[in-house]
N, C-alpha and C positions, 0 to 999 in steps of 0.2 A: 911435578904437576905444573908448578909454573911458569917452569923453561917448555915445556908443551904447551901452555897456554899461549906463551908470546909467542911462538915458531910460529902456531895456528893464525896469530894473528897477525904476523908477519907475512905468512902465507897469502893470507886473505887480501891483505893489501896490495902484495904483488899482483895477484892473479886481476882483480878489482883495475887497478891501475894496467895489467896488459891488456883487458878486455876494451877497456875505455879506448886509449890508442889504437887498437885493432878495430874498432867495431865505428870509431872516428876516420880510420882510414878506409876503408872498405865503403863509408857512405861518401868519402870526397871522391876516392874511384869510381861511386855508379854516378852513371847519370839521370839515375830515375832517383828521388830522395822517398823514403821509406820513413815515416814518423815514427813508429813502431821501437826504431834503433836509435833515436834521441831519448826518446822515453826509459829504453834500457840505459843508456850514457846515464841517464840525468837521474836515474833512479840509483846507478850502484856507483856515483859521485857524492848524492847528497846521503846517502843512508850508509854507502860501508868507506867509502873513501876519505871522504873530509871529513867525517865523525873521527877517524883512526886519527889523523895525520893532526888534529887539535887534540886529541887525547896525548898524544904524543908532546907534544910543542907546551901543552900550557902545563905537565908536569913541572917545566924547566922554567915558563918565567911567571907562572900564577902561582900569589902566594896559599901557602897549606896552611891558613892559620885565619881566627874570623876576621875582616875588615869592613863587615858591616854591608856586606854583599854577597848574594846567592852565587851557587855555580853550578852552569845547566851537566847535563852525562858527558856533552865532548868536553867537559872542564873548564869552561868559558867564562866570565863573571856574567852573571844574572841581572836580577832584578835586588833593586834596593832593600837593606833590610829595614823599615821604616814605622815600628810599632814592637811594643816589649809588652808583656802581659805578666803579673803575679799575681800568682792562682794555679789549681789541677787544670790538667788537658779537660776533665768530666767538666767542671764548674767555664770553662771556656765551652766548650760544647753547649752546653746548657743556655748560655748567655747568648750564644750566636744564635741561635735556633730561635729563641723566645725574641730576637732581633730582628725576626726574617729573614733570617739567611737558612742557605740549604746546604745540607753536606755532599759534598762533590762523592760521584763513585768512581771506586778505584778503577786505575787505569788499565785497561787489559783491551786483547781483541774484540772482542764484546763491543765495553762500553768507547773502545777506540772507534769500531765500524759505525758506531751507531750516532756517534757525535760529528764524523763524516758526513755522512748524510743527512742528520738534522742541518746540520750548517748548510749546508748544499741547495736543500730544499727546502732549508727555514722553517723547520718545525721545532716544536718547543722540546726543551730538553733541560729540564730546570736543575737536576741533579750532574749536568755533564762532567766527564772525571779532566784536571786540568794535567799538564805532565808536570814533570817529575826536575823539580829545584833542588839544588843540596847545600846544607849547612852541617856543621859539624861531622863532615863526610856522608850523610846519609840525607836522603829524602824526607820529604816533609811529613810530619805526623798526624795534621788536620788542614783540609783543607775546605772554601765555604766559599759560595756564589750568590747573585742576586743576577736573574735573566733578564737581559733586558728587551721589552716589544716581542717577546714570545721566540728570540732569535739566539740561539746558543753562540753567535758568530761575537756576540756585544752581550760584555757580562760585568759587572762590578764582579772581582774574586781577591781573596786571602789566604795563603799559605801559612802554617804554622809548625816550627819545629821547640821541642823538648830541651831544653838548654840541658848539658851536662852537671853531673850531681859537684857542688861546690865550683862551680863556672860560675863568672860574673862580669857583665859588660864591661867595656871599657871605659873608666872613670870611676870603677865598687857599684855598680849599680846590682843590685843581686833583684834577677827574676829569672822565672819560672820558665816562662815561653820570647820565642822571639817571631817576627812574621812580618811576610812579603806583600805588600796589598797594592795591587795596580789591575787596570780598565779595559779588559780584550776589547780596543772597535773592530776588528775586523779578521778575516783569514788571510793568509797571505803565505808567501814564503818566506824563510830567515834569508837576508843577506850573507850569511857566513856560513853557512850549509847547503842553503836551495831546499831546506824541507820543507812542507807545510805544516804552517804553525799559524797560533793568532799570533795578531800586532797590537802592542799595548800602546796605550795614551801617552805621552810624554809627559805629562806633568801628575807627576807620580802623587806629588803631597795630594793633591785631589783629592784620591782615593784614599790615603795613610786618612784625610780628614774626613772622609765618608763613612770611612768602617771605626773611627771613635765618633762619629756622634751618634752611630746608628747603635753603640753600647753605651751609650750617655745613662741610661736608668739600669744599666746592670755594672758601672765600672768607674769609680772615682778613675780622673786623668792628672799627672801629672808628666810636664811638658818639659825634656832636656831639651834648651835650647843649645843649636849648635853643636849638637852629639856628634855627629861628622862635615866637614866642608860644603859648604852647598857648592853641586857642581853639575854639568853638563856631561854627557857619555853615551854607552851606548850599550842595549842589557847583551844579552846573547845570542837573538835575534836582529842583531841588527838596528831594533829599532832605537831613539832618540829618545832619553829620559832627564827627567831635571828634578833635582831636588832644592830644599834649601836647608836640609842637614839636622832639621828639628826630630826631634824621638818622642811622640808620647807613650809613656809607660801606662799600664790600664792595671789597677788594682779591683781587682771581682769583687764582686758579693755574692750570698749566697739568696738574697733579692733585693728587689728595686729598689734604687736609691731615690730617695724621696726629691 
């Protein structure tokens, strides 16, 4: 099964890559130009071609171990991980909801087509489902937004994955959850794909500091400073993010901290 899987996918890439060539030369040969066949280029470039060929590539030099950073499906480093939680996934739900935040819906055609054209047309979409970060090989287990101006395009959102059973940050820190929080302004397309996707804020701490105060009555904070390098980069969209390396950890309750 899995030597048929990769032939398949090898397949796919070939064929993907001769159409590209073929379908790029055929429009420098006409002289009438046909938009119709950019759209095809650019659609099985950014969705079957450069997805495979990063899949491929950052097997060999991204590392497979936590570093304190997400990794989008083409295996790319992500978004910061910049917030620890101890407590249940339920008592974090709990907490975020009673915070104003809304639980994002899952991603699928559906709620894919539908957050398309909210963005598009800018209508409110306060549940929109965000894609798909991975941590400890798997995708995220909770995720939460806050809309902003009625616009699904610009969102405060948090990601949240299930730390494995006796996993512990690095330094002993033992929690529960760990999670991604930064600022879609805009839609855009990734630099390293060409997909459509949002574009997040650069200045990530913002957000890591948005989504602890806004649990400030549901979550004692305590503040690892210097949990990783503050540093400059870039997530896996392309876009420009900054931290300065701080972690707070958020210990729940089970109500409001006075």
């Amino acid at each position: 099964m899995l030597l048929g899987q990769r032939t398949l996918f090898l397949a796919v890439v070939v064929f993907s890559g001769w159409a590209i060539y073929a379908l790029f030369l055929a429009e420098v040969d006409d002289g009438d130009r046909q938009p119709w066949v950019f759209v095809i280029i650019w659609a099985l470039a950014a969705y079957v071609l450069v997805p495979r060929i990063n899949r491929l590539l950052t097997r060999i030099y991204v590392p497979d171990y936590f570093i304190g950073r997400t990794r989008t499906a083409d295996g790319l480093l992500g978004d910061p991980i910049n917030v620890a939680v101890i407590g249940s996934a339920e008592d974090l739900r709990a907490a975020m909801l009673s915070a104003g935040w809304t639980e994002a819906d899952p991603l699928n055609l559906r709620s894919g087509w539908r957050i398309a054209t909210a963005s598009v047309l800018r209508r409110s979409y306060p549940s929109a489902p965000v894609s798909s970060l991975f941590v400890f090989g798997r995708k995220q287990d909770l995720a939460f937004e806050q809309e902003v101006s009625g616009n699904p395009a610009q969102r405060h959102h948090v990601r949240f994955w299930s730390c494995p059973p006796g996993w512990v940050l690095p330094g002993g820190f033992d929690v529960d959850l760990v999670g991604a929080a930064t600022f879609d302004r805009s839609v855009g397309l990734s630099l390293f794909t060409f997909q459509v996707t949002h574009r997040i804020a650069e200045r990530t701490d913002d957000e890591r500091d948005w989504v602890v105060a806004g649990l400030g009555e549901w979550a004692g904070v305590h503040i690892v400073r210097h949990f990783s390098t503050g540093y400059h980069t870039r997530n896996g969209g392309g876009d420009a993010i900054e931290t300065d390396g701080d972690l707070p950890i958020l210990t729940l309750a089970t109500e409001p901290v006075p």
